[in-house]
C-alpha positions as CSV (number, residue, x, y, z in Angstrom):
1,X,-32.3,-6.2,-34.8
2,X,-29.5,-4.6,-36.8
3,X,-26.2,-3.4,-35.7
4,X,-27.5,0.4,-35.5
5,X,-30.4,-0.2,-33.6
6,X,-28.3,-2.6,-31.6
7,X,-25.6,0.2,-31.1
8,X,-28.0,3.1,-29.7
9,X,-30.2,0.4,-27.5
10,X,-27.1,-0.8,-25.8
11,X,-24.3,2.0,-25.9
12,X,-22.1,0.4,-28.0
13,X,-20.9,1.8,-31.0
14,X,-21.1,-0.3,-34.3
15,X,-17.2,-0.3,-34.2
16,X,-16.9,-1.6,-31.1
17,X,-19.4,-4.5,-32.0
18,X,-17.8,-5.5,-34.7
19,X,-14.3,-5.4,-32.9
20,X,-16.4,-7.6,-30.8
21,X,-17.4,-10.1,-33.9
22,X,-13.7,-10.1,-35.2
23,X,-12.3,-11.5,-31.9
24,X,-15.3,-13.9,-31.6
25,X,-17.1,-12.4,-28.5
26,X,-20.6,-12.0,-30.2
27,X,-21.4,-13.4,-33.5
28,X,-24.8,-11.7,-34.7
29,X,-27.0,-14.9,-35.5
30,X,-28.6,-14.0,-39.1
31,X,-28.3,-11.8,-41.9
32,X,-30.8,-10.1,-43.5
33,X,-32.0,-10.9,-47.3
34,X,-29.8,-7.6,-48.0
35,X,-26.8,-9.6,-46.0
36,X,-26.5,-7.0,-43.3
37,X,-26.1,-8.2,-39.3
38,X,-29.2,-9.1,-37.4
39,X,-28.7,-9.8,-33.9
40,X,-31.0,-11.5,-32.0
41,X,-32.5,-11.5,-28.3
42,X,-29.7,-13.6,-27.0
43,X,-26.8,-12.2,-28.7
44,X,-27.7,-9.0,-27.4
45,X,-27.8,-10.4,-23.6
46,X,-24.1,-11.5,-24.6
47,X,-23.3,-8.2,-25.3
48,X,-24.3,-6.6,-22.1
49,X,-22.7,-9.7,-20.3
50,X,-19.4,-8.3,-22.1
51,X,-20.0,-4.5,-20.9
52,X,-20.8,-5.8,-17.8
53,X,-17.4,-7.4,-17.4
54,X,-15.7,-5.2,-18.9
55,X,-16.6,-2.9,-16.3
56,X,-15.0,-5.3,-13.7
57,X,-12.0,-4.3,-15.7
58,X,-11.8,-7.8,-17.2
59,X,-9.6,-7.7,-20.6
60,X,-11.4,-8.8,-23.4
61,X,-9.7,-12.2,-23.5
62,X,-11.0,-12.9,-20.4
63,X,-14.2,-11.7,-21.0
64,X,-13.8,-15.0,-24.1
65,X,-13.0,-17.5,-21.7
66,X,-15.6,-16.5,-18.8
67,X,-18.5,-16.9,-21.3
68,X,-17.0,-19.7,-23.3
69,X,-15.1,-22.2,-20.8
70,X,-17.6,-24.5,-18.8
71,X,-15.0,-25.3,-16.6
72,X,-13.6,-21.7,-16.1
73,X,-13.9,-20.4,-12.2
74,X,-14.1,-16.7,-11.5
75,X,-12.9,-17.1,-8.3
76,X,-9.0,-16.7,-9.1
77,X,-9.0,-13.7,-11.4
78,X,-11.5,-12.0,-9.1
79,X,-9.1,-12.5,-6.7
80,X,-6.5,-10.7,-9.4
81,X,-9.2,-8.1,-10.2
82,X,-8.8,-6.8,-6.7
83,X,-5.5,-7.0,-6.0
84,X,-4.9,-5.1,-9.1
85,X,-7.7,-2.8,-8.4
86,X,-6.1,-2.1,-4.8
87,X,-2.7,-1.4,-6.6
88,X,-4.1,0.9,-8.8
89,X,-6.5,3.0,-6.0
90,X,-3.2,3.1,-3.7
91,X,-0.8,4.8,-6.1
92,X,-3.3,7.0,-7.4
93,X,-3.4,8.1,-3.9
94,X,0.1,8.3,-3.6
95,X,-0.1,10.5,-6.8
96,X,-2.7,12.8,-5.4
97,X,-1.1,13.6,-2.1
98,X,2.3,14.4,-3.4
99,X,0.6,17.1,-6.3
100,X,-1.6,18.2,-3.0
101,X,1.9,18.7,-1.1
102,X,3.3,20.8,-4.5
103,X,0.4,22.7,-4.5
104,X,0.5,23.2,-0.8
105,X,4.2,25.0,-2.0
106,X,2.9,27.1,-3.4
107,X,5.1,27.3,-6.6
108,X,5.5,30.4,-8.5
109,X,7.2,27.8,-11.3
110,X,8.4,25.4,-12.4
111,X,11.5,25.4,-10.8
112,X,10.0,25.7,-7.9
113,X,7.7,22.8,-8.7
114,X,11.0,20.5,-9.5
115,X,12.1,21.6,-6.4
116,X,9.3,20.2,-4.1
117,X,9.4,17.0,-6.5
118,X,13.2,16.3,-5.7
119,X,13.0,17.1,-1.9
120,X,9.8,15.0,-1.8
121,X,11.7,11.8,-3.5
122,X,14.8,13.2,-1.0
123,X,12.9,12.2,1.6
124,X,11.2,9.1,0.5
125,X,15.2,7.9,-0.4
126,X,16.7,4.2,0.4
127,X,20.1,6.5,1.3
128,X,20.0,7.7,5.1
129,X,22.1,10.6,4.0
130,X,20.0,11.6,1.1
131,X,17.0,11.7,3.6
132,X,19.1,13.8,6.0
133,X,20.2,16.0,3.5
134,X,16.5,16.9,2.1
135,X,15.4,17.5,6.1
136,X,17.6,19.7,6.5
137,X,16.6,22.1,3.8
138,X,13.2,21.0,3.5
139,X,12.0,23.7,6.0
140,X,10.4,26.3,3.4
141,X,10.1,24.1,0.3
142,X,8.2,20.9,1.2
143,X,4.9,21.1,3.2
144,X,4.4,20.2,7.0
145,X,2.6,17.0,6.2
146,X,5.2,15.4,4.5
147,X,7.7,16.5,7.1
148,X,5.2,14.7,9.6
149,X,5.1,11.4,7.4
150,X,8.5,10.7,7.2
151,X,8.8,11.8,10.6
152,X,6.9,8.8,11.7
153,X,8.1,6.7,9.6
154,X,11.9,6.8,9.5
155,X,13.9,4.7,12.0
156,X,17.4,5.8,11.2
157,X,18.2,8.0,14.7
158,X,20.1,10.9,13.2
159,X,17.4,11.2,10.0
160,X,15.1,11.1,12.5
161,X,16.6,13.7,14.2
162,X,16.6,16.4,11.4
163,X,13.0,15.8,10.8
164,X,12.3,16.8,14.2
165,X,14.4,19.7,13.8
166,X,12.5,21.1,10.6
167,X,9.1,20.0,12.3
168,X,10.4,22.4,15.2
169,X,10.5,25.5,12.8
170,X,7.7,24.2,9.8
171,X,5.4,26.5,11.1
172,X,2.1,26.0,11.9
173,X,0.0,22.3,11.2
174,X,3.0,20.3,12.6
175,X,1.4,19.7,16.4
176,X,-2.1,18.8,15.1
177,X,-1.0,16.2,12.6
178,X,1.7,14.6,15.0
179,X,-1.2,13.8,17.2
180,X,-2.8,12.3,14.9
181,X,0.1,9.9,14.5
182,X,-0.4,9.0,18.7
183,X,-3.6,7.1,17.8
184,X,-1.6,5.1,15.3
185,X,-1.7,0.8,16.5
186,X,1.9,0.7,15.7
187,X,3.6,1.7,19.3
188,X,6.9,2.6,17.5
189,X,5.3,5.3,15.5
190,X,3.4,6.3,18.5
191,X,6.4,6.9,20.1
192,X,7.9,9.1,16.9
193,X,4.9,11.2,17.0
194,X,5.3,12.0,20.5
195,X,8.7,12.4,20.5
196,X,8.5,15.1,17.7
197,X,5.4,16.8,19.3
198,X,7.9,17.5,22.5
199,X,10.2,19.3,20.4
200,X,7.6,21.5,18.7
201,X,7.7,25.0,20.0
202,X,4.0,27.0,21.2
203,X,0.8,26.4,22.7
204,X,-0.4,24.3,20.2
205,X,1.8,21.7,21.0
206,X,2.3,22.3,25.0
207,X,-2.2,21.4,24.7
208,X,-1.0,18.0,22.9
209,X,1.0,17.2,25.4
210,X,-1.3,17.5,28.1
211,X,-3.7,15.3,26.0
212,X,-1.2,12.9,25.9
213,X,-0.5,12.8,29.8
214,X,-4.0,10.6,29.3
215,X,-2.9,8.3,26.7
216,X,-3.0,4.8,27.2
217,X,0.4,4.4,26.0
218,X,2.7,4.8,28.9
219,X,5.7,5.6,26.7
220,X,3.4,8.6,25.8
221,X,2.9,9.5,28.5
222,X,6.1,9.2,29.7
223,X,7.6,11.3,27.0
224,X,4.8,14.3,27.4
225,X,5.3,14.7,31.3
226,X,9.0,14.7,30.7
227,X,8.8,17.7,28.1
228,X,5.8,19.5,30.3
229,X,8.1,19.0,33.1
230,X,11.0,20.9,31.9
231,X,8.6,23.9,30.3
232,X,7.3,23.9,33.7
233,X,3.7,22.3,33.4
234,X,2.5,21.3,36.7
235,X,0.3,19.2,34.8
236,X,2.8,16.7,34.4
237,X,3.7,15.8,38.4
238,X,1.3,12.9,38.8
239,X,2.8,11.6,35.8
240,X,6.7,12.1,36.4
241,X,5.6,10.9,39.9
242,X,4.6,7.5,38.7
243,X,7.4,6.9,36.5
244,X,9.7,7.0,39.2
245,X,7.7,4.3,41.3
246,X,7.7,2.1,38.0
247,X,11.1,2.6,37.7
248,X,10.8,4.2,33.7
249,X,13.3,7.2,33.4
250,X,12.9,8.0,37.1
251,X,16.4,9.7,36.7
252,X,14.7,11.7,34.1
253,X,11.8,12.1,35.7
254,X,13.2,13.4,39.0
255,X,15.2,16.1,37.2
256,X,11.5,17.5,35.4
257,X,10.5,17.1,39.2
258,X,13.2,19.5,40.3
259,X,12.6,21.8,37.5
260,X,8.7,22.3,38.5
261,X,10.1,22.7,42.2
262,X,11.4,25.8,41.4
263,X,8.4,27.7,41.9
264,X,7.7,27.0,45.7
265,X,3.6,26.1,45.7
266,X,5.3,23.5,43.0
267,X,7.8,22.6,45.2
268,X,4.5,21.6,48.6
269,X,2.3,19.9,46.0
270,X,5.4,17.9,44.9
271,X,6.8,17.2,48.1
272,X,3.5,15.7,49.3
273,X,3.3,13.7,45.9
274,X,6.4,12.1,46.5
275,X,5.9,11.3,50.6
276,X,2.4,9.9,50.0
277,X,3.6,8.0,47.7
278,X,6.4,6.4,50.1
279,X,4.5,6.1,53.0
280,X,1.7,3.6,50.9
281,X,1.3,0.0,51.8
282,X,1.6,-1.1,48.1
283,X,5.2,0.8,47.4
284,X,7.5,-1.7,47.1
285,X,11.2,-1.4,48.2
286,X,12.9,-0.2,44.8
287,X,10.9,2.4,44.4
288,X,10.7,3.5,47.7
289,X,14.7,4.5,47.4
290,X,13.6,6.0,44.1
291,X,11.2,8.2,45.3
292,X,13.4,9.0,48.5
293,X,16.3,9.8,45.8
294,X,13.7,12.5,44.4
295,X,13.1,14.5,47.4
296,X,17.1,15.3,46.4
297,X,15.6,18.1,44.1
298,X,12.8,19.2,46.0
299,X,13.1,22.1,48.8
300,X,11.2,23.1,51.8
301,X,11.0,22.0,55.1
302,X,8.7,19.6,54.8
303,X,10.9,17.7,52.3
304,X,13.4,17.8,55.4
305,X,11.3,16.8,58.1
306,X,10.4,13.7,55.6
307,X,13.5,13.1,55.4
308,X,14.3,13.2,58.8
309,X,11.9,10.7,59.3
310,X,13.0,8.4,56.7
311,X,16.6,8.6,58.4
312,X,15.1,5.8,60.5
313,X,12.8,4.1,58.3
314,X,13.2,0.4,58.3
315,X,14.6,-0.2,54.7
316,X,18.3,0.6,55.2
317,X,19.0,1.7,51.8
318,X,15.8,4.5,52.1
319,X,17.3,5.5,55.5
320,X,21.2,5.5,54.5
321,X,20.0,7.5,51.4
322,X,17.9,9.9,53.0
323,X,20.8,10.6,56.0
324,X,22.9,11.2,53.2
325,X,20.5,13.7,52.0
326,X,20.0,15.7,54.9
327,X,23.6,16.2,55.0
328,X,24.2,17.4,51.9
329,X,21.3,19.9,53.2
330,X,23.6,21.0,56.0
331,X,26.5,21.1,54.0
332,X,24.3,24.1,51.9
């Protein structure tokens, strides 16, 4: 067969086939009386066995020594092939999400564009202070989903810290994404996503917390009652009640306590929260004085009859605190 009928058959162009020739890839077998190339059945099998690693991404030096070496093993620069491959496919992602963050801009030109590019490498910085910087006047130029990921991902507390502060006024598509970032395995990112969520204003993000309030997580948790808490979400009593007992910001969680008691059918539901709480078998001694300490911000008289009662309760640190509690009563 010669090199044009070879060429259409098999996709290859005549120039490529004799590029192939010159390195010694495919040698056509005879010539014609007329010396032209004739290729027969087995050199063109070598030639698709070269397209076909070729298409592995293979150079064509390698392509040489897998069809020539008996004693080459593909199992090594396979192994290459997709490490390379994997290098490749992650910064072409990297690529496409930062033009789909320019183009979320919305640039009216190329200054604008430049802009978004130099606050997105801002942000992505070894320098804490660079990072700080481009947070802090990041809140218009660069798009809420980069605000998000290097929210998650930054560890320095005051960077950290002026990410949550342009989350807080990035508009809209900030509480949605940072709940995302609560299903994340990695509990410390977890625990930047919710920590960013409670200082995202609307109802958007008040609904995320009360998902959270479920989360397996208790650090989630924790952090969602806390914020509910202080916006008033009665949601968040079961919650704040159980971090006392376990002893995780109790102090904390007594004040979001206090807060909710405010509004006085708040006050009866937490009241009887914390007393049922005290009077079960399973309470153990710390957090018994914990939870007596938390009837501190709760009014009403049935606070005071409970604490009247626990005046003379058998643990002496529940009944010296809660005399020393009905005092300070009388004393208002």
């Amino acid at each position: 067969m010669l090199i044009g009928e070879v060429a259409r058959r098999s996709g290859v162009s005549a120039r490529m086939l004799r590029h192939y020739e010159s390195l010694g890839l495919v040698r056509p077998s005879g010539r014609t009386g007329s010396g032209y190339r004739e290729y027969s059945g087995e050199d063109i099998r070598r030639i698709f066995h070269i397209e076909s690693l070729r298409s592995l991404g293979l150079s064509l030096r390698e392509i040489g020594r897998a069809l020539d070496d008996p004693g080459f093993t593909p199992s090594a620069l396979v192994g290459d092939l997709i490490r390379q491959t994997r290098e490749r496919i992650a910064a072409e992602t990297e690529m496409l999400t930062r033009l789909c963050r320019i183009d979320a801009a919305d640039p009216t030109g190329w200054e604008d564009v430049l802009q978004v590019v130099a606050l997105l490498q801002a942000l992505g910085s070894k320098s804490a202070d660079a990072r700080q910087r481009a947070a802090l006047s990041s809140v218009d130029e660069v798009p809420v989903e980069a605000l998000v990921e290097a929210a998650l991902s930054e560890t320095e507390p005051n960077v950290a810290g002026a990410l949550r502060w342009a989350l807080a006024r990035s508009g809209d598509g900030g509480p949605a994404l940072l709940a995302e970032g609560l299903g994340s395995p990695v509990a410390a990112v977890r625990e930047r996503a919710v920590q960013a969520l409670t200082e995202m204003p609307g109802d958007e993000a008040v609904a995320r917390l009360r998902s959270a309030l479920v989360h397996p997580d208790a650090a989630v948790r924790g952090y969602a009652a806390l914020a509910l808490g202080t916006r008033g979400v009665a949601d968040a009593v079961p919650t704040l009640i159980d971090m006392i007992v376990e002893g995780r910001n109790d102090t904390d969680a007594a004040d979001a306590l206090s807060v909710l008691a405010s509004d006085s059918t708040q006050a009866d539901r937490i009241a009887t929260g914390l007393i049922d709480r005290l009077a079960h078998d399973t309470t153990r001694a710390p957090a018994r004085g914990r939870l007596t300490q938390a009837l501190a911000g709760i009014p009403g008289a049935r606070v005071a009859r409970a604490l009247v009662e626990l005046s003379h309760d058998g643990d002496r640190a529940v009944a010296l605190t809660a005399a020393y509690l009905l005092r300070l009563r009388d004393a208002r």
